[in-house]
C-alpha positions as YAML, in Angstrom:
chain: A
units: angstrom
residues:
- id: 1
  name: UNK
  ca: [38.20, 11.91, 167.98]
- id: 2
  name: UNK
  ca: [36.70, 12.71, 171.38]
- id: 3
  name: UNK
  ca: [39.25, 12.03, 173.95]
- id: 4
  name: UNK
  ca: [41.57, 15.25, 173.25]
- id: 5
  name: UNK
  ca: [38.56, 17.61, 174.09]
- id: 6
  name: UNK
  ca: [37.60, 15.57, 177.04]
- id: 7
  name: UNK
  ca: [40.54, 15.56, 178.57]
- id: 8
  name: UNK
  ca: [41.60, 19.48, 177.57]
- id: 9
  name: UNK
  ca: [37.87, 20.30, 178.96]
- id: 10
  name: UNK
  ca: [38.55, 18.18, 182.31]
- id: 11
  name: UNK
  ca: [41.89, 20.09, 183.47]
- id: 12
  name: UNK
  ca: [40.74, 23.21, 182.39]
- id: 13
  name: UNK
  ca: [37.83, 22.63, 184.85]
- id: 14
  name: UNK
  ca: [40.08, 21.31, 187.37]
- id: 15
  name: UNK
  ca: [43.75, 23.73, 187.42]
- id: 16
  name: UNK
  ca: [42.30, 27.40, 188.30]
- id: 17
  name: UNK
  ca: [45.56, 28.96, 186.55]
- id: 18
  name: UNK
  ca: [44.24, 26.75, 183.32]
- id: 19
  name: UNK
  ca: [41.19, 27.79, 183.94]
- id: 20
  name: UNK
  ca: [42.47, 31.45, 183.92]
- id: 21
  name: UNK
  ca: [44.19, 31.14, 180.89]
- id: 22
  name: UNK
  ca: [43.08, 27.81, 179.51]
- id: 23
  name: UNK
  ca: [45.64, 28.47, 176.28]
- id: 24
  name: UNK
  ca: [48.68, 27.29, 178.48]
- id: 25
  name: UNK
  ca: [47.10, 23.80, 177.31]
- id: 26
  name: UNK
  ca: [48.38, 22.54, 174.31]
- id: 27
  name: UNK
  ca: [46.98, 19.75, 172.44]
- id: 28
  name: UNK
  ca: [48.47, 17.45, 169.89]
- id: 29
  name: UNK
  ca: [47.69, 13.94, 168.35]
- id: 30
  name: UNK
  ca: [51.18, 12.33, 166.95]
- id: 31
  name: UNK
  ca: [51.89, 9.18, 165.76]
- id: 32
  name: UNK
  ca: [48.18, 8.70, 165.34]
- id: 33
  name: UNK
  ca: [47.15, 4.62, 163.27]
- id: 34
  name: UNK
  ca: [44.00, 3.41, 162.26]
- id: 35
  name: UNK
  ca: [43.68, -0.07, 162.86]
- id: 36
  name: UNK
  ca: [40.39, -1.69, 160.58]
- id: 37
  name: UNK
  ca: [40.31, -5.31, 159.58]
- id: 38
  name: UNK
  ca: [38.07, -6.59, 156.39]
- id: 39
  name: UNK
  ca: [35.43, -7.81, 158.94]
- id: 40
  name: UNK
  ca: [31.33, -6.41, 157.26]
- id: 41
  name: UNK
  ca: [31.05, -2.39, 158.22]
- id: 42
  name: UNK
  ca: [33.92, -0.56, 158.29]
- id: 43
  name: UNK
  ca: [34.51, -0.29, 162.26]
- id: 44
  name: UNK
  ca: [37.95, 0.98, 163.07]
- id: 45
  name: UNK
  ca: [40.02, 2.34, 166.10]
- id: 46
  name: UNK
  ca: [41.96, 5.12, 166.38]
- id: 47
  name: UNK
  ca: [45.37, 4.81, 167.98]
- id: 48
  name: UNK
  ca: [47.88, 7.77, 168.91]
- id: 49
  name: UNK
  ca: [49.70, 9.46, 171.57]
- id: 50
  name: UNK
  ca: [48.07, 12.41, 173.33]
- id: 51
  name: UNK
  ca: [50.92, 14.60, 173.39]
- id: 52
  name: UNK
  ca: [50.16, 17.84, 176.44]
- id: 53
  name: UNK
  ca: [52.17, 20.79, 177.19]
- id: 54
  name: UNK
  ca: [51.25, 22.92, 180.22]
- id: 55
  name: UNK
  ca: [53.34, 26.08, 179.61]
- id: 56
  name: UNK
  ca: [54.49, 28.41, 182.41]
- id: 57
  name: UNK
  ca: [53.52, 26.12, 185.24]
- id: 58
  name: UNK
  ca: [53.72, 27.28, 188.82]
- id: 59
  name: UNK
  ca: [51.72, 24.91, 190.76]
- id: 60
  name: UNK
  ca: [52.96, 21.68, 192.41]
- id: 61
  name: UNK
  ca: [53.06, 18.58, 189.04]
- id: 62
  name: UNK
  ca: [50.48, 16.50, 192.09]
- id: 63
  name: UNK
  ca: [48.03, 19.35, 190.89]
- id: 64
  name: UNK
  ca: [48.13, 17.64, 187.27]
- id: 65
  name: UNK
  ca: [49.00, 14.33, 187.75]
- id: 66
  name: UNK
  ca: [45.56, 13.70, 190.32]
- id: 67
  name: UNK
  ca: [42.94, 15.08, 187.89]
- id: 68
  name: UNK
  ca: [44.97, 13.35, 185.03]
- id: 69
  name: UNK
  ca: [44.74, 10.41, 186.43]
- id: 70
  name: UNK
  ca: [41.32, 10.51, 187.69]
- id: 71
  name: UNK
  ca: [40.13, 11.06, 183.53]
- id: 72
  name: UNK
  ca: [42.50, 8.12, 182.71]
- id: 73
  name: UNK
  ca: [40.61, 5.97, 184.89]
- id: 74
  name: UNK
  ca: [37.41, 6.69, 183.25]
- id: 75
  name: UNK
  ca: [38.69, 7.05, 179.63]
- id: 76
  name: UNK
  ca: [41.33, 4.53, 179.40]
- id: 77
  name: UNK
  ca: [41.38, 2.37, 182.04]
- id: 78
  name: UNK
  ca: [43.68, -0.22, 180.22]
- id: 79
  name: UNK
  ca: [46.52, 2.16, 181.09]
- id: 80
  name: UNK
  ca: [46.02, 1.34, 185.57]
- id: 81
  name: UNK
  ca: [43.85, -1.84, 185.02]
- id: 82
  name: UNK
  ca: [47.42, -3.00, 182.48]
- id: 83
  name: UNK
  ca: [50.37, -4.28, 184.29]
- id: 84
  name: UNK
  ca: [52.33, -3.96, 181.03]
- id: 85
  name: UNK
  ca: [50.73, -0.86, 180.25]
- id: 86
  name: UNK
  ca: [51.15, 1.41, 183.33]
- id: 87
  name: UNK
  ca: [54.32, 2.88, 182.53]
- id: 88
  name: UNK
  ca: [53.37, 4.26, 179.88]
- id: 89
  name: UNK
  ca: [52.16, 7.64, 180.72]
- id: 90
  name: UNK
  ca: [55.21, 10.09, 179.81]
- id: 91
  name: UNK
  ca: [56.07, 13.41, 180.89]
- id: 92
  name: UNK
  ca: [58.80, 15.83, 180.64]
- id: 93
  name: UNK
  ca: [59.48, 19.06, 182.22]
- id: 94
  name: UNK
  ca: [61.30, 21.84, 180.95]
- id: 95
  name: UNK
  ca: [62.50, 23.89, 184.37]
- id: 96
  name: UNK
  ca: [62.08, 27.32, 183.08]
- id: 97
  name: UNK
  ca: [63.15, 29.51, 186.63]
- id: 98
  name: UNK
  ca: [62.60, 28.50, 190.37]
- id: 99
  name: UNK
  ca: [58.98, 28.72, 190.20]
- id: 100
  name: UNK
  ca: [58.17, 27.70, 186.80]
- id: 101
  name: UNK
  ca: [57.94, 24.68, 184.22]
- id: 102
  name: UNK
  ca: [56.93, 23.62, 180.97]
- id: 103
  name: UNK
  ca: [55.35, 20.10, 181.12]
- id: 104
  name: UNK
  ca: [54.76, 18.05, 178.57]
- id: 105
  name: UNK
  ca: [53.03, 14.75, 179.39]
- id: 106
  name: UNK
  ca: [51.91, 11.80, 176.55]
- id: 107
  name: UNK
  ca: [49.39, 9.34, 176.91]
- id: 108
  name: UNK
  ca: [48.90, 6.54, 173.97]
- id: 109
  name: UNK
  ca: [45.15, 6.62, 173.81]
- id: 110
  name: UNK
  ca: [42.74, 4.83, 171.83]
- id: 111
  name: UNK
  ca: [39.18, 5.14, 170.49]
- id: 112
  name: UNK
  ca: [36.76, 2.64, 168.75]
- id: 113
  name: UNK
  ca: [34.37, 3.18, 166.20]
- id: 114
  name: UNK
  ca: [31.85, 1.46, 165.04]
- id: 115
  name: UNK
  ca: [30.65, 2.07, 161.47]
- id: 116
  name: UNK
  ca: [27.13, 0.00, 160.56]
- id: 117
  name: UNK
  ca: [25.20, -0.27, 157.46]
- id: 118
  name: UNK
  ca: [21.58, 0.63, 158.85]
- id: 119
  name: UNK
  ca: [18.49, -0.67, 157.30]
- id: 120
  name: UNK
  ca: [17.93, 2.03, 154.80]
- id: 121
  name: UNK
  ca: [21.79, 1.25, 153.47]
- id: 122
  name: UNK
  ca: [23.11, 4.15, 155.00]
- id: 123
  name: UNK
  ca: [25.93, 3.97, 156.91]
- id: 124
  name: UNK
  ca: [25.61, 4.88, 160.82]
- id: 125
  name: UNK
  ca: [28.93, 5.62, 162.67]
- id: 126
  name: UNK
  ca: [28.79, 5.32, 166.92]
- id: 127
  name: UNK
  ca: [31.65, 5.84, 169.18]
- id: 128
  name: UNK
  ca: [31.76, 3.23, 171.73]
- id: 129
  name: UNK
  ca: [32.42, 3.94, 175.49]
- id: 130
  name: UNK
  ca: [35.26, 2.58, 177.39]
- id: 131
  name: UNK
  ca: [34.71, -1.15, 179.02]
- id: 132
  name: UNK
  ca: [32.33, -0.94, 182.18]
- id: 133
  name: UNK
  ca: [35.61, -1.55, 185.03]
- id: 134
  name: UNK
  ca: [34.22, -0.99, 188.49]
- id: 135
  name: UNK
  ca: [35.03, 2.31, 190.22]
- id: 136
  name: UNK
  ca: [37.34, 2.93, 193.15]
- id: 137
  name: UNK
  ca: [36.01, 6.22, 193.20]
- id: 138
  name: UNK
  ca: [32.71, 7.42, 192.65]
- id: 139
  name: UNK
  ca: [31.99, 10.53, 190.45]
- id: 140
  name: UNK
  ca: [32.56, 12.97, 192.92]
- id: 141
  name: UNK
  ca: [34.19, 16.42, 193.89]
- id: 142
  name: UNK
  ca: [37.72, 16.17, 195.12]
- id: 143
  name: UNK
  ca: [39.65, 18.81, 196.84]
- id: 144
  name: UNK
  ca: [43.64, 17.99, 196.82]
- id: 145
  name: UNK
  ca: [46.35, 19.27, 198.80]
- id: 146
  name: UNK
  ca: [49.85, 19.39, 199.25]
- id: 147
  name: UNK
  ca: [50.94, 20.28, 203.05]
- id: 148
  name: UNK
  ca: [48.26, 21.98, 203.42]
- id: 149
  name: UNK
  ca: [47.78, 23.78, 200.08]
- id: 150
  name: UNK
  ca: [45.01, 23.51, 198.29]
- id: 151
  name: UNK
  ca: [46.60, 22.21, 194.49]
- id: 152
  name: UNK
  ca: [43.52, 20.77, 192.98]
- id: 153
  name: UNK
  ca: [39.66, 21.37, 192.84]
- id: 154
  name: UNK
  ca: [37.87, 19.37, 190.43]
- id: 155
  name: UNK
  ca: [35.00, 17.33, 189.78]
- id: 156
  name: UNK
  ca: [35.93, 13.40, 188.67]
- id: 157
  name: UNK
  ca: [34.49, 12.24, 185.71]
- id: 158
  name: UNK
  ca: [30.88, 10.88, 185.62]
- id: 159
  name: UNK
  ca: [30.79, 6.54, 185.18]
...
């Protein structure tokens, strides 16, 4: 699976207190399916949940939720493009003082593989790229604040 480290790689990059100490990230796959049918190869897809918790979070949620949503829109579009899919990015937060939270946000993601018998009868396995949708936003560097306060510097995923 590729989208776990994609998206871990992307906040780091884009939360300076991650990228301080990028172990505040956590990282699980739950409830993960693989979905195959009997067509020839033996292409499947994974299917799961995305499960993140940002501990000891001081900054403004705006500073995850931009960048988050700037990777969704790259990585799994269905989930904006969707009408009956956009409520489906979760989060909780655990208010641990005045200044602090746990946040724990879950995305159901999915990945397709293709898995080809090549010429030579061995068997060639490709992950395939998210549907071409066309961009609101180029790739480019964005710079969010809040009143003011800078709350996000990042760089938005390439097309």
């Amino acid at each position: 699976m590729i989208k776990p480290a994609s998206l871990r790689e992307h906040l780091v990059s884009a939360l300076p207190d991650l990228a301080r100490d990028p172990d505040r990230l956590l990282v699980f796959i739950d409830q993960g399916t693989l979905a195959a049918t009997f067509a020839p190869g033996l292409s499947f897809e994974y299917r799961y949940t995305l499960n993140l918790i940002l501990t000891d979070f001081a900054g403004h949620p705006d500073a995850v939720m931009v960048p988050l949503l700037s990777w969704i829109r790259r990585h799994q579009p269905d989930l904006m493009a969707n009408r009956d899919r956009r409520d489906q990015i979760a989060f909780q937060a655990d208010i641990l003082g005045n200044d602090k939270v746990d946040l724990d946000i879950k995305l159901p993601l999915t990945e397709s593989v293709g898995v080809h018998r090549s010429k030579d009868g061995t068997f060639a396995i490709e992950h395939y790229p998210e549907p071409e949708l066309e961009a609101a936003f180029e790739a480019e560097r964005w710079r969010v604040y809040l009143k003011g306060v800078l709350i996000a510097d990042f760089q938005s995923p390439p097309a």
